[in-house]
C-alpha positions, -999 to 999 in steps of 0.1 A, spaced: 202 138 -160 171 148 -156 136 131 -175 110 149 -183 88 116 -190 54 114 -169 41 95 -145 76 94 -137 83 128 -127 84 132 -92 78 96 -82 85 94 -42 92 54 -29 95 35 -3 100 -1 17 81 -12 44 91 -44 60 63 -66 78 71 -88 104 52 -122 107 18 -118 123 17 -79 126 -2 -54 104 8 -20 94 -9 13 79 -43 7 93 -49 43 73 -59 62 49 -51 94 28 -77 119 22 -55 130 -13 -25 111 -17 -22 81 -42 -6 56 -36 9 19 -55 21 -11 -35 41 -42 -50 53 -67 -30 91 -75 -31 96 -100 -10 73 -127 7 36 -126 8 16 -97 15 -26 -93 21 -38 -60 15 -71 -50 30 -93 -24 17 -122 -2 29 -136 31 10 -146 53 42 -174 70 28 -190 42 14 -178 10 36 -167 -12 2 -139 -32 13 -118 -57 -3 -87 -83 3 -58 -84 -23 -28 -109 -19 7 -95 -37 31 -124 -38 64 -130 -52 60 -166 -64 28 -156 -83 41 -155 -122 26 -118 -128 41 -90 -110 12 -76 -99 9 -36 -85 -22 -26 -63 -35 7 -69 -46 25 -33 -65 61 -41 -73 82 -15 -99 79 10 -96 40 8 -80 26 41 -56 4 39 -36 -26 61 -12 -47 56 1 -83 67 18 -110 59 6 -138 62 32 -167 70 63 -173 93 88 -150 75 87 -115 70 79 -101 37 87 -68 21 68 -43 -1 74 -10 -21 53 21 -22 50 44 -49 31 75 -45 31 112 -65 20 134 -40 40 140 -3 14 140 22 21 151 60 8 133 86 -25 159 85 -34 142 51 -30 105 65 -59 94 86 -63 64 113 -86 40 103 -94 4 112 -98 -13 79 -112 -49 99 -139 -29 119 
């Protein structure tokens, strides 16, 4: 069957697992957006708009009582770790394929 029902049409997903004191991404997208929610475990986010050096620090957790989603748009770098002894486990929703030309490395903690 097919549904005809934006924003669901032509949703791409997927999982990234973080292991215990490592980060991932460290990127950013010059158009792609892109929504995170953690599935498992406790991830911080860390944010940084490139052009004008705002940055932020969001923690998605499962225990928290609201499900929360973290909207990434483009040209905001983003990494990701989790912060305890066990890894943890988030999904990414984005729109828009981008190659690897459109996905820029970025250190969000410099």
């Amino acid at each position: 069957m097919h549904y005809d029902d934006d924003p669901f049409t032509d949703v791409h997903t997927h999982m990234v697992s973080v292991d215990p004191g490592s980060y991932r991404a460290n990127h950013y997208h010059r158009k792609k957006e892109e929504w995170f929610a953690v599935v498992s475990g406790r991830i911080e986010v860390r944010l940084r708009h490139v052009l004008n050096g705002d940055s932020a620090s969001v923690m998605l957790d499962t225990e928290d009582p609201v499900c929360r989603i973290l909207y990434i748009p483009p040209l905001v770098a983003h990494s990701i770790r989790t912060p305890h002894s066990t890894e943890s486990t988030l999904v990414v929703f984005s729109k828009r394929p981008e190659g690897r030309e459109g996905t820029i490395p970025f250190d969000v903690d410099r």
